[in-house]
Gaussian input, Z-matrix of N, CA and C with variables (Angstrom, degrees):
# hf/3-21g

backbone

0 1
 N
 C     1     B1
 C     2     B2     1     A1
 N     3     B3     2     A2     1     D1
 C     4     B4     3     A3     2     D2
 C     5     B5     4     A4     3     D3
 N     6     B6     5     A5     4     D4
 C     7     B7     6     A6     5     D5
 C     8     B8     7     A7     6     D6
 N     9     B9     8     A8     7     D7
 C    10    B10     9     A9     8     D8
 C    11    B11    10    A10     9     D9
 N    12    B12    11    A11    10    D10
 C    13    B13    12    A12    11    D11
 C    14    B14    13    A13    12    D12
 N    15    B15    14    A14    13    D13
 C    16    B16    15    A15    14    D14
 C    17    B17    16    A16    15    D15
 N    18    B18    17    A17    16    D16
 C    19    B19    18    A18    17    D17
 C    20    B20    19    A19    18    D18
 N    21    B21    20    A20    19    D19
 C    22    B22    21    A21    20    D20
 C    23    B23    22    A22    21    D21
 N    24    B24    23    A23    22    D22
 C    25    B25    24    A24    23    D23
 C    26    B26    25    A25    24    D24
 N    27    B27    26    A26    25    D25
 C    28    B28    27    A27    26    D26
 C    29    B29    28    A28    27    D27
 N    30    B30    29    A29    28    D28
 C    31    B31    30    A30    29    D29
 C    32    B32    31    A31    30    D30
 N    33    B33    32    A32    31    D31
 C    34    B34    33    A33    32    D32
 C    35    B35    34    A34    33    D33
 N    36    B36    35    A35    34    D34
 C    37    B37    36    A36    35    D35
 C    38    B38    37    A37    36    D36
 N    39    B39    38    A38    37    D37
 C    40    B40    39    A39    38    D38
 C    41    B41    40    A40    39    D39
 N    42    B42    41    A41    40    D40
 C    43    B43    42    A42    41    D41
 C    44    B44    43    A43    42    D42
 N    45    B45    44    A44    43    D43
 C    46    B46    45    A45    44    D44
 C    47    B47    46    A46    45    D45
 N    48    B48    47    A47    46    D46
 C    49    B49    48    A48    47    D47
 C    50    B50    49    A49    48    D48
 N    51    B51    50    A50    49    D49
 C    52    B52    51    A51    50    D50
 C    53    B53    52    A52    51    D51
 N    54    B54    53    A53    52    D52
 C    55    B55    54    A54    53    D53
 C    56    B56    55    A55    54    D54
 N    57    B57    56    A56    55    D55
 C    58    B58    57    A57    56    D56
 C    59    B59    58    A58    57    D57
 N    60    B60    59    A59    58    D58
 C    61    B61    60    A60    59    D59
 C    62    B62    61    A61    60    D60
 N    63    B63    62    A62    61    D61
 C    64    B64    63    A63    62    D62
 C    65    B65    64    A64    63    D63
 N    66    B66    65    A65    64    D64
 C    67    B67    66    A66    65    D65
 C    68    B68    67    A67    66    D66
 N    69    B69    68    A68    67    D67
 C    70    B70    69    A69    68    D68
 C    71    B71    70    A70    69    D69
 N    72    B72    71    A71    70    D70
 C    73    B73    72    A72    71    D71
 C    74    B74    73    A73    72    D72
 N    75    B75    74    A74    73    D73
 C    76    B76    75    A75    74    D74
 C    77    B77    76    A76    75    D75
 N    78    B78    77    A77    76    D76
 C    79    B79    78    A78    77    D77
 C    80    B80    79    A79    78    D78
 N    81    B81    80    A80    79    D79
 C    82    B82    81    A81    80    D80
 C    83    B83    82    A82    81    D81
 N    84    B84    83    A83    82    D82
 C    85    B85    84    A84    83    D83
 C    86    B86    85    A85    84    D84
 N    87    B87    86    A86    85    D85
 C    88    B88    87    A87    86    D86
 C    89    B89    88    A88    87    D87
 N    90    B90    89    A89    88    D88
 C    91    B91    90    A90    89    D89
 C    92    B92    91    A91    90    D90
 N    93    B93    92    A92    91    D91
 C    94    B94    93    A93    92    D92
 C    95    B95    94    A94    93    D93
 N    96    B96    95    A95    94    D94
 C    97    B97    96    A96    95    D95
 C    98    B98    97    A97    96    D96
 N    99    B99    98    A98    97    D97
 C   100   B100    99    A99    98    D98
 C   101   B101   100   A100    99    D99
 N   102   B102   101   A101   100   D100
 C   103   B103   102   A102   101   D101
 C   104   B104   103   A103   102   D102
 N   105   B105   104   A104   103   D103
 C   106   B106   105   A105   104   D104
 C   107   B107   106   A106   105   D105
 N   108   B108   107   A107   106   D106
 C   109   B109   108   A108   107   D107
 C   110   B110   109   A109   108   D108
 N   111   B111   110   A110   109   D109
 C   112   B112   111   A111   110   D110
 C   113   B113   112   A112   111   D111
 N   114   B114   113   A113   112   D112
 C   115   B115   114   A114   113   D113
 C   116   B116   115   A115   114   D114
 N   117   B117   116   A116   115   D115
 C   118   B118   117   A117   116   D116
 C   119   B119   118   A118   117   D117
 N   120   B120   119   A119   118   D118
 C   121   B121   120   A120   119   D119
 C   122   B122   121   A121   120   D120
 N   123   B123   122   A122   121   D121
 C   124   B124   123   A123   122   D122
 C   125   B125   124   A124   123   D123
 N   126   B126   125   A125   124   D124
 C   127   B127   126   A126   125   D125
 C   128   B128   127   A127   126   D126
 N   129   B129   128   A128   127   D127
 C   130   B130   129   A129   128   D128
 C   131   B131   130   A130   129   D129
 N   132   B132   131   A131   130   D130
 C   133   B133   132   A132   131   D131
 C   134   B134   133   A133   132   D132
 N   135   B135   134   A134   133   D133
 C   136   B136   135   A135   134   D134
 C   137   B137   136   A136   135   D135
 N   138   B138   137   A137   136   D136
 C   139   B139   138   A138   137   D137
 C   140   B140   139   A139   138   D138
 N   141   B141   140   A140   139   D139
 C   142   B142   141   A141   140   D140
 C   143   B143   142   A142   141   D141
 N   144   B144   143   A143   142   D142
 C   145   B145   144   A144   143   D143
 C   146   B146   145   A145   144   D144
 N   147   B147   146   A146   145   D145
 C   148   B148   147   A147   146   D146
 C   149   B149   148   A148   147   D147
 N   150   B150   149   A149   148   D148
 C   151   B151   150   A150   149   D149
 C   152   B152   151   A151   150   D150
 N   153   B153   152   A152   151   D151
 C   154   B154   153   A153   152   D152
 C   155   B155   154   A154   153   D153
 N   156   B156   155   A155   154   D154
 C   157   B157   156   A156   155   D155
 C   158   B158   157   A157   156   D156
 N   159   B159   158   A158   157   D157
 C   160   B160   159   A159   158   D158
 C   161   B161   160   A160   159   D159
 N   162   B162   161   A161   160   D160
 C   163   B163   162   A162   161   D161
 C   164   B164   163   A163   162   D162
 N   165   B165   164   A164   163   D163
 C   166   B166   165   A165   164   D164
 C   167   B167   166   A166   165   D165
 N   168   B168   167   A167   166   D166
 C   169   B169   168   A168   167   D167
 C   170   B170   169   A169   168   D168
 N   171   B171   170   A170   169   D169
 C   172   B172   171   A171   170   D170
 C   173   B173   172   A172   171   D171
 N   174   B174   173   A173   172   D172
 C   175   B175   174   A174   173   D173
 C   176   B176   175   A175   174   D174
 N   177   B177   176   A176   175   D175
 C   178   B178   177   A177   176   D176
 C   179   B179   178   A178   177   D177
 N   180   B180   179   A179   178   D178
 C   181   B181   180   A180   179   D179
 C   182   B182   181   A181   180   D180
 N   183   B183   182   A182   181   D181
 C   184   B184   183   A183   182   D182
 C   185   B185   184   A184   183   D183
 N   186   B186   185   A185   184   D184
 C   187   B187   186   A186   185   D185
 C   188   B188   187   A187   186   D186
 N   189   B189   188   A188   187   D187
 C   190   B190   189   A189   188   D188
 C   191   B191   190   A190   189   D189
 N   192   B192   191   A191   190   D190
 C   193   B193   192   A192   191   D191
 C   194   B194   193   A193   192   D192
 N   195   B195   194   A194   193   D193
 C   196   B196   195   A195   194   D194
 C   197   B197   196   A196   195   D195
 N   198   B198   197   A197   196   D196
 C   199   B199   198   A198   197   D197
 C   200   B200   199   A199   198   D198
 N   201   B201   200   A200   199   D199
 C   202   B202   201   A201   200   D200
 C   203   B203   202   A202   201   D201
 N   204   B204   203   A203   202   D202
 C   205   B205   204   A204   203   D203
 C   206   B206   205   A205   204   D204
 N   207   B207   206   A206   205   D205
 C   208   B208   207   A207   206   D206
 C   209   B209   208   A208   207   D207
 N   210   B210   209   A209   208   D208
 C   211   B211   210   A210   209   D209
 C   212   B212   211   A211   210   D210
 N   213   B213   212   A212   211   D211
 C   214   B214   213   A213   212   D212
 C   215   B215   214   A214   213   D213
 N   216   B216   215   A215   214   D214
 C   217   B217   216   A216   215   D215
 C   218   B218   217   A217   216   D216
 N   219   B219   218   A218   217   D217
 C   220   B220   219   A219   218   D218
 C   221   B221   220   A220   219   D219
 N   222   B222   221   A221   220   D220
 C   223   B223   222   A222   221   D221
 C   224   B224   223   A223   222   D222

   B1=1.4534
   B2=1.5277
   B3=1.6558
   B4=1.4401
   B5=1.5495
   B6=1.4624
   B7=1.6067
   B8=1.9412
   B9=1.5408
   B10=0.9578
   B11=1.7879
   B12=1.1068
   B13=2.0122
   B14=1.1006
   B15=1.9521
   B16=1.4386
   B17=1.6211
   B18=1.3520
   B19=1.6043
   B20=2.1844
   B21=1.0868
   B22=1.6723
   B23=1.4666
   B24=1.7124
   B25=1.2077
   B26=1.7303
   B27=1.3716
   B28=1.2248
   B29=1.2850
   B30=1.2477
   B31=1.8157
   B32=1.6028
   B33=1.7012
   B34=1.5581
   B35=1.3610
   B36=1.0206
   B37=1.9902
   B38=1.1741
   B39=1.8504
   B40=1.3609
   B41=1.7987
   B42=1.2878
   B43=1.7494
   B44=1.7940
   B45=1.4750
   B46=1.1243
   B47=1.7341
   B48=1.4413
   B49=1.8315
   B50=1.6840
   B51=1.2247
   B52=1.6341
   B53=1.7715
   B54=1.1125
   B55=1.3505
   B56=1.6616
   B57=0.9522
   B58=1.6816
   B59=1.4732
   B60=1.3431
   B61=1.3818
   B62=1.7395
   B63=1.7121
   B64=1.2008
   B65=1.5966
   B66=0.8829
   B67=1.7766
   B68=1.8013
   B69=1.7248
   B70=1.7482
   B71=1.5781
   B72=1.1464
   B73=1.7527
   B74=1.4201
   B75=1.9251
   B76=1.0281
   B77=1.6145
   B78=0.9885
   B79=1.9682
   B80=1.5463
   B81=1.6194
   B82=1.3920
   B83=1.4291
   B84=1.3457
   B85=1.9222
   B86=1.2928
   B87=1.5343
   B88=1.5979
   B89=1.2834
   B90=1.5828
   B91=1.6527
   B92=1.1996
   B93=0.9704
   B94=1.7982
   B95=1.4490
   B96=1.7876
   B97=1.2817
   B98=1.3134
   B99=1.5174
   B100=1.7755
   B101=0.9699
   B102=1.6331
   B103=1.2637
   B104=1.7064
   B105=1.4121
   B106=1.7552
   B107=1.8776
   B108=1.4040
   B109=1.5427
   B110=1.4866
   B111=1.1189
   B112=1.7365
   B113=1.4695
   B114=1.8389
   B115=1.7235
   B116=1.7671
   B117=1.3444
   B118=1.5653
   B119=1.7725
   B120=1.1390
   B121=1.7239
   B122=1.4379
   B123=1.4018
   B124=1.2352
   B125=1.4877
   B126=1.8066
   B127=1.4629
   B128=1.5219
   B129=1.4047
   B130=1.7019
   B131=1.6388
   B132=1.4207
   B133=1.7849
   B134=1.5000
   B135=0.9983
   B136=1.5981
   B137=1.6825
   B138=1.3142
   B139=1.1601
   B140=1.6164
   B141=1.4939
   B142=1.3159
   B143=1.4590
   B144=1.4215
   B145=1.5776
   B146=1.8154
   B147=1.6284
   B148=1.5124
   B149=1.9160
   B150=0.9339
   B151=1.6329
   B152=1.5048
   B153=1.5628
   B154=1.3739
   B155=1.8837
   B156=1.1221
   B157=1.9009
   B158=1.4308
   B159=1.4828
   B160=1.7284
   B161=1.7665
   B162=1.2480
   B163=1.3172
   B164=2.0706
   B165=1.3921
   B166=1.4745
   B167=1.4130
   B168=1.3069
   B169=1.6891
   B170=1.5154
   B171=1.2017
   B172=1.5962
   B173=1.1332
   B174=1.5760
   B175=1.4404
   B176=1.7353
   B177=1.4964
   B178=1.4795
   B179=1.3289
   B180=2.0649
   B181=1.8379
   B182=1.6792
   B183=1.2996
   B184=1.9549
   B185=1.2475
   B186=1.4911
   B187=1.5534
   B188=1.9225
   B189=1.8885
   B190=1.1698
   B191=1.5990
   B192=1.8489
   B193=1.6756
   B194=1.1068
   B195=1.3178
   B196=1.3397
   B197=1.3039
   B198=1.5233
   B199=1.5800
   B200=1.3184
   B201=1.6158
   B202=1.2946
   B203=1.7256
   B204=1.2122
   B205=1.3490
   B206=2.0262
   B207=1.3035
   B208=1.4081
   B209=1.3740
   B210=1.4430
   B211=1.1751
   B212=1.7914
   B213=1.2450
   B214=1.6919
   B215=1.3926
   B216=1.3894
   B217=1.4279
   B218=1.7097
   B219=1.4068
   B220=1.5118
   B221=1.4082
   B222=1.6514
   B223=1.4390
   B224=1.5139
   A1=108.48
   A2=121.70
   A3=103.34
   A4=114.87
   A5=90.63
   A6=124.22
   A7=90.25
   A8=116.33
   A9=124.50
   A10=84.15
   A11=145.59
   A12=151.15
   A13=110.73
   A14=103.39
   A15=118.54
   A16=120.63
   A17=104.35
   A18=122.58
   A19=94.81
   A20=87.04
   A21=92.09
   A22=112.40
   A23=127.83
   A24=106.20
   A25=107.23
   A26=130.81
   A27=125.53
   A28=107.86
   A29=115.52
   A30=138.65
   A31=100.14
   A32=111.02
   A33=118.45
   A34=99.08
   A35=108.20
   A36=125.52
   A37=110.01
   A38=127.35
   A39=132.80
   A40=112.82
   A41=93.48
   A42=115.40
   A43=102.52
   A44=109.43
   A45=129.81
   A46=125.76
   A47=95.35
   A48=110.86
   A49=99.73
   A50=119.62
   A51=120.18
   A52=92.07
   A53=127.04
   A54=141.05
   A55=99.65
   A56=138.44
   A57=140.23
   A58=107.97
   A59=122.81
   A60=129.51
   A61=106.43
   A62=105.64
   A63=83.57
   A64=115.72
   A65=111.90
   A66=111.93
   A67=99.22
   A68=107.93
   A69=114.75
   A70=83.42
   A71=98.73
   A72=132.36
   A73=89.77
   A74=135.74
   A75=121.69
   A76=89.14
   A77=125.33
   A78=126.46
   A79=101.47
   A80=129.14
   A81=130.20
   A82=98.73
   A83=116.30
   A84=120.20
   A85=115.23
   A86=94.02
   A87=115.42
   A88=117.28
   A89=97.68
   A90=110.15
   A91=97.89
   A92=125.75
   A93=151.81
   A94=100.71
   A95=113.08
   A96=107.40
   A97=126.98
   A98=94.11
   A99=128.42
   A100=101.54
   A101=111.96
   A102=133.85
   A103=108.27
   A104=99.95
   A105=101.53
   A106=111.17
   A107=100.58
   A108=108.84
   A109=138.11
   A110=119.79
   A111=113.09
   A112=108.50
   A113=128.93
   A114=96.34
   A115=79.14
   A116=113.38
   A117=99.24
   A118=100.24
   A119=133.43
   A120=130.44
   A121=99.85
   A122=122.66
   A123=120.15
   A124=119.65
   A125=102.87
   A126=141.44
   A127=104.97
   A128=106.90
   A129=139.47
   A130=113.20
   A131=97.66
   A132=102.18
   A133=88.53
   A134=127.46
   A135=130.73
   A136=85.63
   A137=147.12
   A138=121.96
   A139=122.66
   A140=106.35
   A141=104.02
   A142=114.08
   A143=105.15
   A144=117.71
   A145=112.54
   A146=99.57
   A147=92.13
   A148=107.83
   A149=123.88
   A150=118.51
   A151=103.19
   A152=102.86
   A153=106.48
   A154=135.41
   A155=97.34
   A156=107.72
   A157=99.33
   A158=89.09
   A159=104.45
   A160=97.11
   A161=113.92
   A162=127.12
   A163=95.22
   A164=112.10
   A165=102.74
   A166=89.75
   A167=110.31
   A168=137.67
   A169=109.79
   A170=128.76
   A171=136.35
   A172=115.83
   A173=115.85
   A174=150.34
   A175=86.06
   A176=89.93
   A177=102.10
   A178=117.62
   A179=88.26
   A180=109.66
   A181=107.31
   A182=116.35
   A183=94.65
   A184=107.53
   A185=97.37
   A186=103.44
   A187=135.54
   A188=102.24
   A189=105.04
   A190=130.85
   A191=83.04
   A192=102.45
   A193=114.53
   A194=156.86
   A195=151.01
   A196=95.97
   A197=116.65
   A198=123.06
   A199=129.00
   A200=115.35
   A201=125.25
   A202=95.15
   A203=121.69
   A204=121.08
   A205=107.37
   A206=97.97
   A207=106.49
   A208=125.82
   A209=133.87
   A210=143.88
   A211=129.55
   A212=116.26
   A213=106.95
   A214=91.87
   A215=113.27
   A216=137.54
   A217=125.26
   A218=92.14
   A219=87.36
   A220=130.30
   A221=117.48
   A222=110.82
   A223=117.31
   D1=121.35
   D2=175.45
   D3=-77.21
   D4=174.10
   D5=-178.09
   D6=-57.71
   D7=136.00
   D8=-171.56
   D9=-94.69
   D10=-33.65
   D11=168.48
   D12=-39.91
   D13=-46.66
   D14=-170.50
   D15=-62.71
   D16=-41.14
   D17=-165.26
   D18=-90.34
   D19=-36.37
   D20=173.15
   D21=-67.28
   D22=-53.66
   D23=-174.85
   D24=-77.41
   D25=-3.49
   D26=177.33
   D27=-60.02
   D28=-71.48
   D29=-179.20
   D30=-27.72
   D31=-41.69
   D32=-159.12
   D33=-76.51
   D34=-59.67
   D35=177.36
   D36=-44.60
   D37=-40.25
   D38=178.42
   D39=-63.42
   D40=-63.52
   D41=170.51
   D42=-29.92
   D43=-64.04
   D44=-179.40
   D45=-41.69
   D46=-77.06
   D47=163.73
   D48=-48.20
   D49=-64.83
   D50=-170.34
   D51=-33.42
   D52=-91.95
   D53=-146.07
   D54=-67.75
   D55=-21.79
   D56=148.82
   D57=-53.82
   D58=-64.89
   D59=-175.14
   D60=-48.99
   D61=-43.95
   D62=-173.03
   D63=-88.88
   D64=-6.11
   D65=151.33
   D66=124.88
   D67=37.15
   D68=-179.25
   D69=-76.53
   D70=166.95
   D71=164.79
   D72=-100.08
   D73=130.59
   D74=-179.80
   D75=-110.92
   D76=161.66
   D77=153.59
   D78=-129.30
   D79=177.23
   D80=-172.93
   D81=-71.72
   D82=-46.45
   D83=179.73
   D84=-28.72
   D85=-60.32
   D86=174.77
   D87=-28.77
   D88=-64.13
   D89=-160.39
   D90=-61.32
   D91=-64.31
   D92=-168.61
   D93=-34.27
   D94=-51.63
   D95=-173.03
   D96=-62.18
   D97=-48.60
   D98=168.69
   D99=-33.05
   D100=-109.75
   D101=-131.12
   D102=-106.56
   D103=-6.51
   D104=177.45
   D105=95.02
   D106=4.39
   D107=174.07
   D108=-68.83
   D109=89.76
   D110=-178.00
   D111=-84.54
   D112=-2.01
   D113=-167.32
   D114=-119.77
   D115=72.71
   D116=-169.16
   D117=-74.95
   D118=-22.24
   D119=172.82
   D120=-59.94
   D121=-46.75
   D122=-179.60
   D123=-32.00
   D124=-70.45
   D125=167.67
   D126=-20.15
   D127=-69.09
   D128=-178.40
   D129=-43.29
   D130=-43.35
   D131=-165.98
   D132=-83.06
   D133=-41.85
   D134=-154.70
   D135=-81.28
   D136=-85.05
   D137=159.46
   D138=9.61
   D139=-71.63
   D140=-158.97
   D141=-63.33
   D142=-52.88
   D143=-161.30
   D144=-90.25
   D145=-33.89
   D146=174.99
   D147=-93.27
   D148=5.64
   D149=-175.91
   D150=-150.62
   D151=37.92
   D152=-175.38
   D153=3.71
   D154=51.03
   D155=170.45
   D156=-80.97
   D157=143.16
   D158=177.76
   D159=-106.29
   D160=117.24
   D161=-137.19
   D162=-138.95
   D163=102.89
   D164=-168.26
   D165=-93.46
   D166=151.02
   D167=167.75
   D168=-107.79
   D169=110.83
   D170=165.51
   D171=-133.77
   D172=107.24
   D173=178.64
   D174=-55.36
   D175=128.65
   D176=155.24
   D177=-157.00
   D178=133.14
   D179=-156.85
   D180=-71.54
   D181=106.19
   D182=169.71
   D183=-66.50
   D184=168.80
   D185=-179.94
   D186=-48.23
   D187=-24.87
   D188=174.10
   D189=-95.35
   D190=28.51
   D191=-170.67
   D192=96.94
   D193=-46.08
   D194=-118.77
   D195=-114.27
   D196=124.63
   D197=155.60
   D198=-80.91
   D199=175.65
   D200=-153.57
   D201=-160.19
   D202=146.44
   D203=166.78
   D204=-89.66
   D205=146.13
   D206=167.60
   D207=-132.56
   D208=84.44
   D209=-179.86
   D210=-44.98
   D211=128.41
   D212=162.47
   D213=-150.71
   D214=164.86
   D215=166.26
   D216=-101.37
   D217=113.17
   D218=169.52
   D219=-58.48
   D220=128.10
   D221=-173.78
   D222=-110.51

């Protein structure tokens, strides 16, 4: 019987690559809203290093200071 984590972080990673590929800006809000994702860096690294995507990260400050990561893929 599989890992019910296993088939879950797949679906997440799919959701994920899909909306990079097609050229979204992702942030954690995003994911969260979407697809139900809280470890979206998680998502991101595993992207990067196991399915080699070149995957840009740009911090962006809101106005009351506080950052946020914002994802795209180089195509």
């Amino acid at each position: 019987m599989p890992k019910f984590t296993s088939i879950r972080q797949h679906s997440q990673k799919s959701y994920v690559k899909a909306a990079l590929l097609s050229g979204a800006k992702i942030t954690p809000i995003t994911a969260l809203n979407s697809w139900g994702i809280m470890r979206l860096a998680a998502i991101i690294h595993t992207l990067r290093h196991r399915e080699g995507y070149n995957i840009d990260t740009r911090m962006v400050t809101r106005p009351n200071g506080s950052e946020f990561a914002q994802y795209t893929i180089d195509s």
